[in-house]
Residue, then its C-alpha position, 0 to 999 in steps of 0.5 A: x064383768x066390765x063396769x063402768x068408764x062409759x064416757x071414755x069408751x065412747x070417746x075411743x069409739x068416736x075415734x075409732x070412726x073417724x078412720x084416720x090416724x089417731x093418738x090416743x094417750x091413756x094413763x093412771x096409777x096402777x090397779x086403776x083399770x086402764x088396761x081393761x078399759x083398753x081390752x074391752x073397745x079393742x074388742x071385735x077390732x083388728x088389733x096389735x096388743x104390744x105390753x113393753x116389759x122392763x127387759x131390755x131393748x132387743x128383748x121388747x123388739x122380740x116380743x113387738x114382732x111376736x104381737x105383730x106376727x100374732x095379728x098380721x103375718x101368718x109365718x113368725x117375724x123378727x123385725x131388725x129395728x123398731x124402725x123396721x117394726x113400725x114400717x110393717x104396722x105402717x104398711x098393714x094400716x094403709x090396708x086397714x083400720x088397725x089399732x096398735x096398743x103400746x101398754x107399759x110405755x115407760x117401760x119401752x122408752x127405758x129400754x130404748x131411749x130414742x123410742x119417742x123421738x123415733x116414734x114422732x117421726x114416724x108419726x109425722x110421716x108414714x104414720x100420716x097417711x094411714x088408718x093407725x090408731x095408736x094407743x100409749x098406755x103408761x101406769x108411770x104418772x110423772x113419765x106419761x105427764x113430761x115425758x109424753x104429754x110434757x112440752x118437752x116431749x118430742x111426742x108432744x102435739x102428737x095427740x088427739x086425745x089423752x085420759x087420765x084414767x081415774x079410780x070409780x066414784x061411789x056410784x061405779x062401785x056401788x055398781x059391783x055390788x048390786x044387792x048391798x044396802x046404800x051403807x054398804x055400798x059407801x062402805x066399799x067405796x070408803x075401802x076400795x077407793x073404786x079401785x077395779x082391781x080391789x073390787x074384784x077381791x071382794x064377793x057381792x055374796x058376802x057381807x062386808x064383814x065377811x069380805x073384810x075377814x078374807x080379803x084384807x084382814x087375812x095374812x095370805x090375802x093379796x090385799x092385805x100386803x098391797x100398800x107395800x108391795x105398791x110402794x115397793x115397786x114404785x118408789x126407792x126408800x119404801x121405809x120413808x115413804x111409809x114413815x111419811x104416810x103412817x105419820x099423816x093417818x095418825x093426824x100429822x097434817x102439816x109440812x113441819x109436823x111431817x117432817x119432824x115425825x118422820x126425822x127428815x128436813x122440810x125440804x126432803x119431805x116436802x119432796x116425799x110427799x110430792x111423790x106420793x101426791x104424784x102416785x095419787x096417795x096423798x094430796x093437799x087442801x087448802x081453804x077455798x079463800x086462801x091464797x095457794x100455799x097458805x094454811x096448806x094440809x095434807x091427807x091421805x087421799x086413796x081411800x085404801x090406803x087410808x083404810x090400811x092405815x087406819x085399821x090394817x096396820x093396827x092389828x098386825x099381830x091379831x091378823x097373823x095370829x089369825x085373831x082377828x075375827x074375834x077382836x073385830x067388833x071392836x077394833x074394826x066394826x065400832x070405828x068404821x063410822x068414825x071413819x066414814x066421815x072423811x068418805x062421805x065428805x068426798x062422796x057428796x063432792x062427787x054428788x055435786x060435782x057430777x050428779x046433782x041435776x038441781x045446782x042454782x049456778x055453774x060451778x066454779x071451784x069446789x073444796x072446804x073452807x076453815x077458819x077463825x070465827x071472829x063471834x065464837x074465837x074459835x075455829x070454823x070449818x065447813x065440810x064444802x064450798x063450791x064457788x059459781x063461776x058467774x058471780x060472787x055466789x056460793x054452796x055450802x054443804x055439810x056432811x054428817x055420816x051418823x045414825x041421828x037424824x040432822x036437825x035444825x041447830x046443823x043449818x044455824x051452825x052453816x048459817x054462822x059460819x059462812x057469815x064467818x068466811x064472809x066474801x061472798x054473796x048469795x049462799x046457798x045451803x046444802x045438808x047431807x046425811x046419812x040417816x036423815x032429816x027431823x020434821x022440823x028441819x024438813x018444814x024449815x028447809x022449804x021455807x028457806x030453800x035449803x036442799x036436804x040430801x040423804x045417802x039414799x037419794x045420793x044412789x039415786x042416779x045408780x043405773 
């Protein structure tokens, strides 16, 4: 079942049509999709489909002239030279519209170094005049950003067209489990994080309960080791890594902090930690009025990880012992509101960044905001700030995932502490809440034009 990436497929298709030479760089963290969203447009179209592997040079010659073989040639190729291979999908594109899929870039330009300038060349000459559409496809973050897209890549200029290939929202992942409840559907997000190929581990069948005790709680599931087996394969010093991220899911949020729990200097870890924001498990947030750099803190942003962290490594022991079912309501089941919070935050961001039909002005810049508030002496934080891109105007938005109804002392609350952020304009107020609104707020909120959004009106726009 193919769900979700509408807008890249259409942009690849509109290419497609142009008949011309086209370039098309696609590129993500692994498990994201990328390869599937690739196999459903090559559909129905004459396609070469070459996946680099990590052998060496003569070995991925071999097996490009077997995906050339396999589309164009009707008795077996050997091709002497890349040179050579890529004149025989030259000449074929000249005839016809032909797609070639190059998967696992990195992969090819580390077995054979001289790949891209090669590749450029070809591109600006016999490439140029034919009906190629080439696609390079790399799960290697920091290779595809330099060293393809890079200005010091010899292939730079070459595109006509790059995706960043993103894990779901929460409305796309939702969509895989059609029957569940508005509930279960944030909670499979907040698991998942959107990843494809963590969906497809779970049955829209079975409870999230059920889905959980077989797929992630269970010592033979393939989940249940993914962190690891992820970090293994794309970073040296696993251990560390997995010291730097246990340290930050156990509230460790600052650089110096980090640093002293995991026993490494600030300058070491720091570099740590660019690795993994690179590979999409950490990033870091800074209040929306703050100078880049200040007040900085950092954060699990994979959901799965987070949720691995949270919960998975916990319970080892119960998981081995296959205990774990019965210790589950309260070790797992009374805490996932807890953390749904941080979930639900992100969740509403999307909502307003990519759903909300009804915003007062062109968004800006979109984040949180904390602080000191100079009335209370205490700490202010607000859950969203979005910034207009016109003028001084701003949203702020609180997110409350709890089963009591949000009443009018939460907008008193927003109200004084964006008097606290100071700086800006014209506010305007949103309200989010899992459970709703009392009758009171409900009459405030239109006299003063606030907007109030359940999670139910957030999965409104689910097609």
């Amino acid at each position: 079942m193919f769900i979700g990436r509408e807008q890249e497929l259409r942009k690849l298709n509109r290419m497609y049509e142009s008949d011309k030479l086209e370039v098309a760089v696609i590129y993500g963290r692994r498990r994201v999709g990328k390869t599937t969203l690739i196999n459903e447009f090559c559909k129905g179209k004459r396609t070469v489909f070459f996946a680099a592997q990590e052998n060496s040079a003569g070995q991925n010659l071999e097996a490009l002239s077997e995906a050339i073989t396999e589309t164009l040639a009707r008795q077996s190729l050997l091709y002497r030279s890349f040179a050579d291979a890529m004149s025989g999908i030259a000449q074929a594109a000249k005839k016809e519209r032909l797609i070639w899929v190059i998967d696992e870039y990195p992969y090819l330009a580390q077995a054979e170094k001289g790949i891209s300038s090669l590749l450029q060349n070809y591109l600006d000459h016999q490439f140029k005049e034919t009906r190629l559409f080439l696609i390079l496809c790399g799960s290697s973050m920091s290779f595809m950003e330099h060293q393809v897209l890079g200005y010091q890549s010899p292939l730079y200029g070459r595109r006509t067209a790059q995706f960043k290939i993103l894990p779901f929202d929460y409305l796309d992942t939702g969509r895989w489990f059609p029957d569940y409840s508005c509930e279960d559907k944030a909670l499979m997000y907040g698991i998942t994080g959107g990843i494809p190929l963590y969906l497809e581990q779970f049955s829209p069948k079975l409870t999230v309960k059920e889905n959980l005790l077989e797929n992630i709680f269970h010592r033979n599931a393939m989940l249940y080791e993914e962190p690891s087996n992820l970090i293994k394969q794309e970073l040296r010093e696993p251990s560390t890594y997995n010291a730097v991220i246990t340290a930050i899911a156990a509230g460790k949020t600052k650089l110096s902090e980090i640093a002293t729990t995991v026993g490494v200097e600030t300058g070491l870890c720091a570099k740590y930690i660019s690795n993994l924001m690179t590979l999409g498990i950490v990033d870091r947030e800074t209040p929306i009025t703050a100078p880049a750099g200040k007040k900085t803190y950092y954060r699990i942003c994979d959901q799965f990880f987070r949720f691995w962290y949270s919960f998975v490594s916990h319970n080892i022991s119960a998981i081995q012992s296959g205990r774990i079912e019965q210790s589950y309501a309260v070790t797992i089941e009374s805490r996932l509101p807890d953390y749904m919070g941080a979930v639900f935050e992100q969740m509403c961001r999307d909502y307003i960044l990519y759903y909300d039909t009804g915003l007062p002005f062109a968004l800006g810049n979109i984040g949180q905001w904390w602080g000191g508030n100079p009335k209370t002496h205490r700490q202010a934080q607000i859950d969203i700030v979005a910034t207009s891109a016109e003028d001084d105007s701003c949203l702020i938005g609180s997110c409350k995932y709890r089963n009591t109804l949000v009443d009018t002392d939460e907008l008193e609350l927003m109200e004084e502490y964006a008097e606290a952020m100071g700086h800006f304009g014209r506010k305007y107020y949103y309200l989010f809440s899992k459970s709703g609104f009392t009758d009171e707020l409900t009459e405030l909120a239109e006299e003063e034009q606030v907007r109030l959004i359940t999670l139910g009106d957030m999965y409104q726009a689910l097609p």
